[in-house]
N, C-alpha and C positions, 0 to 999 in steps of 0.2 A: 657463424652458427648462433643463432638464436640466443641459445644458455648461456651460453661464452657472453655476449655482449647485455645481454639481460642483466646476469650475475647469478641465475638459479637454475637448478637440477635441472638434467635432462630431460625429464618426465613431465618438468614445469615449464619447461620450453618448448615442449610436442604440444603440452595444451595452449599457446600462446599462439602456436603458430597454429593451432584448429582454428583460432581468434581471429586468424585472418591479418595474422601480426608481424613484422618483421622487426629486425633489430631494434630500429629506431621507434616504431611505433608502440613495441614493446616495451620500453624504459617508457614511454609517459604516459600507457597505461598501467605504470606497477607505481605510479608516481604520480596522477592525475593532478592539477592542480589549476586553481579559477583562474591566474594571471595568464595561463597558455587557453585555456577553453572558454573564457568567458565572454559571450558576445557585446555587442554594443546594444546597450538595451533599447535605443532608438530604430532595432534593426526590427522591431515588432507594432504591427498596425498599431495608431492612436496611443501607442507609448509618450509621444512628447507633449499630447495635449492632456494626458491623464497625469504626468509629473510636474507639467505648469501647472495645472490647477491644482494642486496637491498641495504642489510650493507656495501657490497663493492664499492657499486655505490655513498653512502654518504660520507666512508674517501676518496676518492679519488676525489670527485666532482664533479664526472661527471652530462653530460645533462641526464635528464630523460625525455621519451615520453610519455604523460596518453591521454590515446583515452579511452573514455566516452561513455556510452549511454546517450541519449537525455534524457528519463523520472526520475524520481526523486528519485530513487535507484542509475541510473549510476552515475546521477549530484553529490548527496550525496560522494557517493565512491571515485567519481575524487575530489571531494574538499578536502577530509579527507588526498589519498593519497600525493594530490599535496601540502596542508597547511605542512605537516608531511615533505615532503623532504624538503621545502622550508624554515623550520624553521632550519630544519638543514644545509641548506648553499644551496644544488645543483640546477642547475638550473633547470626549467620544465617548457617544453612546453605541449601544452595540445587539444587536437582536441575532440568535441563532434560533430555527424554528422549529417548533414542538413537530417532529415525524408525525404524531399521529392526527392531530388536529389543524396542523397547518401544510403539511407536507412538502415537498422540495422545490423552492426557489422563494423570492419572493414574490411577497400578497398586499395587495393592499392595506389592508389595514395594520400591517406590520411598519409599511413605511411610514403609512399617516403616523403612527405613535414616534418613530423617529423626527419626525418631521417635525410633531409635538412638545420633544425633549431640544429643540433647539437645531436641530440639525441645517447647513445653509447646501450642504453635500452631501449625497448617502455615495458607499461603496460598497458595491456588491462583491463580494471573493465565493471561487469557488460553485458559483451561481449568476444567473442574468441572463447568461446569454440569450435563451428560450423565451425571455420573457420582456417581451416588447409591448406589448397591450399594458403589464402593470407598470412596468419604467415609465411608458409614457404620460404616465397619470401625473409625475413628476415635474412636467414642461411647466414653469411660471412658478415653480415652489420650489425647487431645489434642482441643483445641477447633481447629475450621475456619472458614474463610473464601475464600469464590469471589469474583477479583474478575472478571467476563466482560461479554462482548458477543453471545455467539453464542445461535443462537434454541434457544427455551426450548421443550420440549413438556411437559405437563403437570406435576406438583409438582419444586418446587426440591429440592436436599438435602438431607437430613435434619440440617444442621450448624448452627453458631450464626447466620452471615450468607452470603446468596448477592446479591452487589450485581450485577446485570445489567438495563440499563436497557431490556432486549428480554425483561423477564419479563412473564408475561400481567399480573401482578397491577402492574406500576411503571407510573406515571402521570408518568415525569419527563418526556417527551420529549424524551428526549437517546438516542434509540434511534440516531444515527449516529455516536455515540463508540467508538473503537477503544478494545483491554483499556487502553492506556497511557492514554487518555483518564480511562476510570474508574479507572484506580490514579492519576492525579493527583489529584481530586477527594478519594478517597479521603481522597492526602496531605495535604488542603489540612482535610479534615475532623478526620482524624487532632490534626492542628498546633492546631484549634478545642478539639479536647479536651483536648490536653493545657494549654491556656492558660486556662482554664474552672477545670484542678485548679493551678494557680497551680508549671507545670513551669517558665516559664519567669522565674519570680522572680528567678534567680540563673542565668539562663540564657538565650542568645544563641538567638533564633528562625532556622528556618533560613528558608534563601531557596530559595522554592518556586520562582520563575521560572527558578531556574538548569537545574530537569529540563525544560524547555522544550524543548530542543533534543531530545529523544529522544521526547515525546510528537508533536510535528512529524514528526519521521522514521517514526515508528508511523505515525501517521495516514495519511501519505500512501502509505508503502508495503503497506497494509492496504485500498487502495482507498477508504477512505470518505469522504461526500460533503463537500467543501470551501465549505460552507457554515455559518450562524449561528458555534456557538462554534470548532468546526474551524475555522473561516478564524480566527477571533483566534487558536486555538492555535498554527494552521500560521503565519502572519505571526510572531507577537510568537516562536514559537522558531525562526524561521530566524533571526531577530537576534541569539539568545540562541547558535546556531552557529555563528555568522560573527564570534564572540569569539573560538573556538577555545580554549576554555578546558575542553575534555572531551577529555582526552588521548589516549585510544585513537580517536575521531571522527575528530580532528585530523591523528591518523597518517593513518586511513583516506582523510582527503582527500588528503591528498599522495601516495598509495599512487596512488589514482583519477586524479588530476588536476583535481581539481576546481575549475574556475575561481569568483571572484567576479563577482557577488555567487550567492550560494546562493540555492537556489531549490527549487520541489516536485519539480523536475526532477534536480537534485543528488541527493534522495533517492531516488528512484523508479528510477533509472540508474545511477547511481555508488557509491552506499551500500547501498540494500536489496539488492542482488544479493550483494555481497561478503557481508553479515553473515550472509543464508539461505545462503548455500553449504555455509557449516559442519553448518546439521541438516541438506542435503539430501543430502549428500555423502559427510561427513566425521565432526568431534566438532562434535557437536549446542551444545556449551556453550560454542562458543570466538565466539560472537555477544558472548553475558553477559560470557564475559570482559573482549574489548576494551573494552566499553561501563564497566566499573569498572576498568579499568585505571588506574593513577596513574603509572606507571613509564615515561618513553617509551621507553627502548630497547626495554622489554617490549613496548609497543603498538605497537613499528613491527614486533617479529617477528611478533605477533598478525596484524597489517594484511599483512603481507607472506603470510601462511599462506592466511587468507584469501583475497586475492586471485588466489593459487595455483591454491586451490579452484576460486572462480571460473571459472578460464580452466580449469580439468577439466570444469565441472558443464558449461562451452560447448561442449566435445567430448561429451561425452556426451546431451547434447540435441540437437547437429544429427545424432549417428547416428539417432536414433528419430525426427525431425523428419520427412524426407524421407518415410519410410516411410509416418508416420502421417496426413500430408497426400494420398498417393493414396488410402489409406483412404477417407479423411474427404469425397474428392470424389467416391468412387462414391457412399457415402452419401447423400449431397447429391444428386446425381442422381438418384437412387432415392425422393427427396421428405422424405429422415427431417425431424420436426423438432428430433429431438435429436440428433449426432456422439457415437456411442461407439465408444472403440478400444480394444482393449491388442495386449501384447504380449510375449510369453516374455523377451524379453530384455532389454525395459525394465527402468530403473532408478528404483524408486519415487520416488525423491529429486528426480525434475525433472520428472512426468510431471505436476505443476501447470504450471509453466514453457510446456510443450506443448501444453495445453490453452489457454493463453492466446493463442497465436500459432495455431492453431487454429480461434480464435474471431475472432481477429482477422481470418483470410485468409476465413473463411464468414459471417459473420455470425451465427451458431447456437451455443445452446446446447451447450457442449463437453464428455463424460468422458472421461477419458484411463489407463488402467489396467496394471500391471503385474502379470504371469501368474506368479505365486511357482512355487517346487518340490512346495510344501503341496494343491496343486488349489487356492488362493484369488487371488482377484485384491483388490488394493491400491493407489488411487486418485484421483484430484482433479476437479472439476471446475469451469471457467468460467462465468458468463452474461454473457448480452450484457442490456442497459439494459430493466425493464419484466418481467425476467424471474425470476419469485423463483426460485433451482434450491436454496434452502437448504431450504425449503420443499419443495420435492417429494423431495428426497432424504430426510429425516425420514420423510416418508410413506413413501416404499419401503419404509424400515427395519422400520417401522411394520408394513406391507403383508406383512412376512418374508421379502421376497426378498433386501432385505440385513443381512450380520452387521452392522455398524457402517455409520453415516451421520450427519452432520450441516455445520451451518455457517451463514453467511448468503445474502443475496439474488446475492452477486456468485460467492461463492466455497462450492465444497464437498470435504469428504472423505467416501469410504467403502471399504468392504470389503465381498465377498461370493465366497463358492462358485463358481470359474467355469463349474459349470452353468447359474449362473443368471446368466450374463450377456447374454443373448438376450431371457429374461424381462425383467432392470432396461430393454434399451432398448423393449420394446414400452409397458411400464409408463410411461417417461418422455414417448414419443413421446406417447401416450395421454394423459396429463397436463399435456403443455406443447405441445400440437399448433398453438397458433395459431403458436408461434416458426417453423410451416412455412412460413405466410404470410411473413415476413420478406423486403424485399431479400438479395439474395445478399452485397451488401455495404452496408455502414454510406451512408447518404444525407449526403454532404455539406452541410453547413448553413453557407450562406457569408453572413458577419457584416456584409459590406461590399466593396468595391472600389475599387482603387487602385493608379492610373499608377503605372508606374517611378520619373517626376520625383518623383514626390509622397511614394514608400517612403521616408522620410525617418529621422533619428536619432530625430529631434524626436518624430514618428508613432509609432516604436517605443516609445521609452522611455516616450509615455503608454498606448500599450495594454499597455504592461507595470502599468502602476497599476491591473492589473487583476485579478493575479494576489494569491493564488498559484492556478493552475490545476489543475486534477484531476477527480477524482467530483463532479458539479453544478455545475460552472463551470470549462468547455471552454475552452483558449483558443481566442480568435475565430480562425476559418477567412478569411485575403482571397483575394480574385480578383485578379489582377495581367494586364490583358487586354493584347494584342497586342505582348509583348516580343520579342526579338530574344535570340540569344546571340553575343557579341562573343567570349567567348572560355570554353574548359572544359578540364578534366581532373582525370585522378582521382587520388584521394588516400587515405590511411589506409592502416594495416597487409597489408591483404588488397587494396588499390585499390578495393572496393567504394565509394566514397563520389565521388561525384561535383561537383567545384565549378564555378562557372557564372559566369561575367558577363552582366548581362544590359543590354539600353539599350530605350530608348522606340523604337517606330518612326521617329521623326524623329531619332534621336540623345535627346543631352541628356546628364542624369545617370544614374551607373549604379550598379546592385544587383548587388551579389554576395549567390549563393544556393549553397543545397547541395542534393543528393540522396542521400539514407544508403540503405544495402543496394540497391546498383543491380541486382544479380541478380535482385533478386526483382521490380523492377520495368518494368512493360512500356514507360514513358516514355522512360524511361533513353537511349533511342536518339534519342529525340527532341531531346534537349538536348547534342547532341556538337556541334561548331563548324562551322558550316556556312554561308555569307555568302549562296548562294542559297536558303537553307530556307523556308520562308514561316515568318510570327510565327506564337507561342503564346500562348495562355491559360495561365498559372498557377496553379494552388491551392497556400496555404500558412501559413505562419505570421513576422506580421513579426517579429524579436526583439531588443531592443537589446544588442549582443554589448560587453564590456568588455575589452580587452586591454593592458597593458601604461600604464595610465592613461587610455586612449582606449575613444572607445564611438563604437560605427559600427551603423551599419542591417546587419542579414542576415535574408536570406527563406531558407524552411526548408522546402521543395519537399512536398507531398504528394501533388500530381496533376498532368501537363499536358494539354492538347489543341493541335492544330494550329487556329491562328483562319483561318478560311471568308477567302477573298481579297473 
């Protein structure tokens, strides 16, 4: 049996074996770890000539160039690569580029000023792949290297190494590593060659696990699936974060609030929002910064700028929210299966942001666009699970309806003409039409159920041995059937946040639950304190909450109903 061999509750071993788990493969997923999952980084195209020349570039000393993406994959990647040469002596300059004026990948004249500052290498993270005309400007001035994830359409760049484990020709299967994911491997290959030419004779090897904590943060806030070497990543560097020994992080947590212990959640909520604020917003570099920052007063002004940001980027996404959600439900009615919007007076910088919440309240295929001064529109878009839109948006590009497109299965960018923004949605519709079929909203998939009595600490803290949670390993959804609410009211800054006690219809023991953004939700009224209401149904999530040395049971409300008398 599963639980027996696992060593956790029965309930915890019904969701293992959902997992598709058996004994054995269940003990090293509650246990992930890099020395069992960790492939051979040579197992990924143009790995060995991008870590020779890396290792060449370190005995010899030279400038290295790291052009970054703005959001919190590329910032992650560029910190990792740039700490990594910097520790080893060479110098590196670094360009991440302005969203609004430079837009996504590299450009010319970003390289030329690398180029300028001494560079004899640039390396592209998180970006390149797409971009073979400007790489190529390269040829006779500096050798290149891409390290990416994003999908590949036909020949790589014409440069030294394109490491992307989503290339037609790579056979690694590690096609669900984020940029940071492949710049660790990278490093780890890197660290191979230089010990090969006998660097570290008289020299202190670094400690690779210590980037842990920011390939973690990539990952998760990159969406990608939290499975195989992802979960050892995300695991072993949430440990490696909850040192607090990455000083700009550090700040950022105490900025946030971030309680212990850390989790996929910590990032995805607390961290990735702040650090994307800056390219979507603001200064696209001030990600990179915190992330190499050593100084703390420095990283607490970074963390404080930041977070600033933040609470602007949240003003400025609930103006175009509202808007783009009546949109979005004629749309819907009218049968689309893909939601396209823009809007004059969007702000490129969040109209991902929008589309995600979007996607979330339809269940559809989401673009979300901002109407320039230029006649162009500039853009992002979501999918929902099953849905490649990286994929059809290449094609469009492809097709010439759009100037720029690409990305992966969850996530995309593009640009085009706003003539031709009527043409991109018949094209998508046309191309991803089964997404019409779709529930209107996401199908509840409930893991299990369980009495109020039973919502225990105990209970929690082992489906917590489950996580870390994310892209491919949801956490479990329970049924919590015919509670009662003993007592509620609301809380948080805005009062949106709804807290609950709840008891078993007989009495007994009791669950304290929450319900977050109660405006938006129809339940909400359900769960106000009321002695003759009839009992509810619950859906949610148990979680085991730690505070102040104590750890208590809290349910994390997703859905109620009223239960049938």
């Amino acid at each position: 049996m599963i639980a027996q061999q696992a060593g956790v509750s029965d309930l915890v071993g019904q969701m293992l074996a959902a997992r598709g788990l058996d004994g054995r493969a269940a003990a090293a997923f509650l246990d992930p770890t890099l020395r069992a999952l960790m492939p051979d980084p040579s197992a990924l195209q143009d790995m060995d000539a991008a870590a020779d020349r890396l290792a060449h570039a370190v005995r010899h000393g030279e400038t290295i160039g790291i052009f970054g993406d703005y959001d919190v994959d590329g910032a992650c990647a560029a910190a990792l690569i740039t700490q990594l040469l910097r520790d080893f002596g060479c110098p590196v300059v670094t360009h991440i580029p302005d969203r609004m004026t430079e837009g996504y990948g590299p450009n010319g004249p970003a390289l030329d000023s690398l180029l300028a500052r001494g560079a004899t290498l640039v390396v592209c993270v998180d970006c390149g792949t797409a971009a073979s005309d400007v790489l190529a400007t390269l040829a006779g001035r500096a050798d290149g290297i891409v390290l990416d994830h994003h999908k590949v359409e036909g020949a790589v760049p014409p440069i030294l190494a394109t490491v992307n484990p989503n290339r037609l020709d790579c056979t690694s299967r590690q096609s669900g590593l984020c940029a940071a994911g492949v710049t660790f491997l990278t490093a780890v290959a890197t660290v191979r060659a230089l010990r090969r030419a006998g660097w570290f004779a008289t020299r202190p090897e670094p400690d690779l696990m210590g980037f842990l904590d920011i390939v973690a943060l990539a990952t998760v806030c990159d969406v990608m699936p939290l499975t195989g070497l992802n979960r050892a990543l995300v695991t072993q560097g949430l440990k490696i974060m909850s040192r607090r020994r990455r000083v700009g992080l550090d700040a950022l947590l105490e900025i946030a609030g971030a309680r212990e212990p850390l989790s996929a959640f910590t990032c995805g909520f607390a961290l990735g929002p702040r650090i994307n604020a800056g390219g979507r917003i603001a200064e696209s570099s001030l990600g990179l910064e915190l992330l190499l920052c050593t100084d703390p007063a420095e990283a607490r002004r970074l963390a404080e700028r930041l977070d600033a940001i933040n609470r602007r980027r949240q003003t400025v996404e609930s103006a175009i929210l509202d808007h783009a959600i009546d949109e979005a439900a004629i749309q819907r009615a009218a049968g689309r299966a893909v939601l396209l919007l823009s809007g004059r007076d969007w702000h490129p910088g969040v109209v991902g942001i929008v589309a995600g919440r979007i996607k979330e309240r339809f269940n559809r295929p989401v673009l979300v666009g901002a109407e320039l001064e230029d006649g162009t529109v500039k853009g992002s878009g979501r999918s929902v699970a099953g849905i490649d839109l990286g994929t059809a948006i290449i094609a469009a590009r492809q097709a010439g309806i759009l100037t720029t497109g690409g990305g992966h299965a969850m996530a995309a960018g593009f640009s085009l003409p706003n003539d031709n923004i009527e043409a991109l949605h018949n094209y998508l519709d046309h191309r991803l039409a089964h997404a019409a079929k779709l529930p209107d909203a996401v199908e509840m998939q409930i893991e299990g159920m369980v009495h109020v009595a039973a919502a225990t600490t105990e209970l929690a803290t082992d489906i917590g041995r489950l996580a870390p949670f994310g892209a491919g390993n949801d956490e479990p959804l329970l049924a919590v059937p015919r509670a009662r609410v003993v007592r509620s009211d609301r809380i948080g800054r805005e009062g949106d946040t709804l807290r609950v006690l709840v008891e078993g219809e007989g009495g007994g023991p009791r669950l304290k639950a929450l319900l977050f953004r109660t405006g938006e939700h129809p339940a909400a009224s359900a769960l106000l304190e009321d002695r003759n209401a009839p009992p509810l149904h619950l859906a949610g999530w148990l979680r085991a909450e730690h505070w102040n040395d104590r750890v208590t049971a809290g349910f994390f409300i997703r859905d109620v109903a009223v239960a049938e008398s």
